[in-house]
Each structure stands twice: as structure tokens, then as C-alpha cells.
MIDOKOL-160583 format. One line per 5 residues: number of its first residue (from 1); their letters; for each residue x, y, z of C-alpha. Coordinates in steps of 0.5 Angstrom, whole numbers, plus 500, padded with zeros to 3 digits. Last residue first. Layout:
residues N
NUM) A) X Y Z; ... $
***
This chain:
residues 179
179) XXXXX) 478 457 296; 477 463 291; 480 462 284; 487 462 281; 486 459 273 $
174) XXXXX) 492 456 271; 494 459 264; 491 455 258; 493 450 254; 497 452 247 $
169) XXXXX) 498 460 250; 501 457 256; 505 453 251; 506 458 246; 509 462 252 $
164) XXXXX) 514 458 255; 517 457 248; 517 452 243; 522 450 237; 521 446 231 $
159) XXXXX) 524 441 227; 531 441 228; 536 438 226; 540 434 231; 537 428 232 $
154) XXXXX) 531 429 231; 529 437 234; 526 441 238; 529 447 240; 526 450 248 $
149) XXXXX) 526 457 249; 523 462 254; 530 460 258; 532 459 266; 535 452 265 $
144) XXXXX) 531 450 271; 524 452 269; 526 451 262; 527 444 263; 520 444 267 $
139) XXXXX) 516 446 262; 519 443 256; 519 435 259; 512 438 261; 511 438 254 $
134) XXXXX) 512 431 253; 518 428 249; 517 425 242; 519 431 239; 526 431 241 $
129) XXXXX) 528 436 246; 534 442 247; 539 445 250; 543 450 247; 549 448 243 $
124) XXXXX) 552 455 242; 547 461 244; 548 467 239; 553 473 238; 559 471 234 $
119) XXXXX) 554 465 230; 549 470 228; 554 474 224; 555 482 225; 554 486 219 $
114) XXXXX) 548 489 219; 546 489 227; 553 493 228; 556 492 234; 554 497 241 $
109) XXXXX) 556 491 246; 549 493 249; 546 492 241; 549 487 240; 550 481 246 $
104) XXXXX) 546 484 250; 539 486 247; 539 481 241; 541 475 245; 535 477 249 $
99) XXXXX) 531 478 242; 533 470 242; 539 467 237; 540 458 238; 546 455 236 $
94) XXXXX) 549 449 232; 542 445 230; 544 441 224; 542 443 218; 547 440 213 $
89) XXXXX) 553 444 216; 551 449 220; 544 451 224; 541 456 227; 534 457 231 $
84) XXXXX) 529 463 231; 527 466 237; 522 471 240; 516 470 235; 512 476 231 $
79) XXXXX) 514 472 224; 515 479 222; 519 481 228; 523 475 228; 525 475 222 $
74) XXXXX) 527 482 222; 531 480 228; 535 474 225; 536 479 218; 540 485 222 $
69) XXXXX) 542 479 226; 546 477 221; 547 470 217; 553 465 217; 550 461 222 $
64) XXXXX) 545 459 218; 537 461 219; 532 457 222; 525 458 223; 520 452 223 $
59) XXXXX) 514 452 219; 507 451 225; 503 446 226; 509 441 227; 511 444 233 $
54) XXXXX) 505 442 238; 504 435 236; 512 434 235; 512 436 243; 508 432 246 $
49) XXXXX) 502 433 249; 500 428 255; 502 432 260; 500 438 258; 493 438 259 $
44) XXXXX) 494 434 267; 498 441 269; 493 446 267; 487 440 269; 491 443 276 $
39) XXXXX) 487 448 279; 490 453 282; 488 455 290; 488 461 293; 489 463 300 $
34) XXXXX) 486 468 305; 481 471 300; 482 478 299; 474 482 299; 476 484 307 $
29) XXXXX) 481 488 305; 486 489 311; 487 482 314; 493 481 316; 493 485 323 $
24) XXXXX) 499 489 320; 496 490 313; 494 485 307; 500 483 305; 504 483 313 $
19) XXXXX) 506 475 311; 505 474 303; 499 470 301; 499 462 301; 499 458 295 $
14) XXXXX) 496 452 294; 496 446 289; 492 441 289; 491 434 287; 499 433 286 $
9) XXXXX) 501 427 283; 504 430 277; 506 436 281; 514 435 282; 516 442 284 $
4) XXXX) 524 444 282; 529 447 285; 531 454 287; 528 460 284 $
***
């Protein structure tokens, strides 16, 4: 998706159906609403919380570099999150390693979990936010970067980390309704 939409000030947000959806004459089922509107206390919610609020409620998961993946995904699965963060010399954030990164750099590459290195395989210098910026900063960051996770962090160590998910979770999904 090409650029971004700034619904800050937007009262509503419509969206239209796709032309020829619902049959030839446009209606096809009767039940099927013309449009449908999304209320926007999803968007005002999260526009007030930052992001040392939501990440402080949870321990963050970091790993060195020197780590392999094999202890990256087990921890990923335990913890049941989709990404931990990795860090070098004095804790510094270096490179974030995703189950996505699990699937494509390993396991489609054919390398061995057990004895790879988190730092061949992860995302270096991922973007990233500090925690007294907003959590519709994260959104839209992640909307234009393409990612699911946001590290957050002071300076350059890290104190969390977001995903899209958590924040859907956190504030609730928009609500379509019939209008």
C-alpha cells in the first residue's frame, strides 16, 4: 500500500465496497450494506498512550548476538511473541530477529537452527522508537516500514518492544458497523 493516511482529525472514516462485489446490478444480497463506517475512538484511544506505558507492563526479551536461533525460537515460543530483540556490546540494541526471519533467512536457506548465530541471520539497526512517543508513532511507522515489530528503546538499549498485534490487542480493533 502506497502512502499513508492521517486520520487524526478525521470524524469518520468510510470505506466504500469494491465496484461489481456484490453481483452486476450492485446489489446482489439485499442484507449487504452500501458502505461501512469505522468509528475512530480506536484511533483517539491510541493516540494518547505511549509507548513506555504499554512496554513496561511486560519483561522485555532480549538475547545477544552470539545466541543461536534454535534458543531465539524456543523462546519465542514459550513466551508466545513473534520477536525478541538483540543486543551487543553493553546492551545496545544491534538487530531484531522475527519468526519471519526464522522462515527466510534459516529455515528456507536450509541453515542449522542449533548452530546458526543470531547476528548472521537477523535484522541489523531495525528502526525504532523511544518510550515517550506515541503509540500511533508505532502504528504508522509500521504501516510505512512494512514490519509487525517496533523495538523500543532509551538511547539505544532497549526497554521493550511492540508489535501490531499488541496494540490492536491493547485498544481494541475498529468496529465496522452498518451506516
Amino acid at each position: 500500500m502506497a502512502g499513508t493516511l492521517d486520520i487524526s482529525d478525521a470524524p469518520e472514516l468510510t470505506l466504500q465496497p469494491p465496484a461489481g462485489r456484490f453481483g452486476p446490478d450492485g446489489g446482489g444480497i439485499a442484507a449487504r450494506p452500501a458502505a461501512w463506517q469505522l468509528r475512530p475512538t480506536f484511533f483517539a484511544d491510541i493516540s494518547n498512550r505511549n509507548l513506555g506505558d504499554i512496554v513496561r507492563r511486560r519483561r522485555a526479551v532480549a538475547l545477544p548476538e552470539t545466541a543461536t536461533v534454535q534458543l531465539a525460537c524456543c523462546m519465542m515460543r514459550d513466551r508466545r511473541i513473534g520477536a525478541v530483540m538483540v543486543t551487543g556490546a553493553e546492551g545496545r540494541l544491534v538487530g531484531l530477529f522475527t519468526g519471519r526471519d526464522a522462515v527466510c533467512r534459516v529455515v528456507a536457506e536450509g541453515l542449522d537452527p542449533e548452530t546458526t548465530r543470531l547476528c548472521a541471520v537477523m535484522t541489523l539497526e531495525p528502526d525504532s522508537l523511544p518510550p515517550e512517543k506515541r503509540a500511533a508513532d508505532a502504528l504508522r511507522m509500521m504501516n510505512e516500514g512494512g514490519y509487525r515489530h517496533l523495538p523500543v528503546v532509551e538511547g539505544w538499549h532497549p526497554i521493550g518492544i511492540v508489535s501490531r498485534g499488541d496494540l490492536i490487542a491493547h485498544f481494541g480493533r475498529p468496529v465496522a458497523v452498518a451506516g
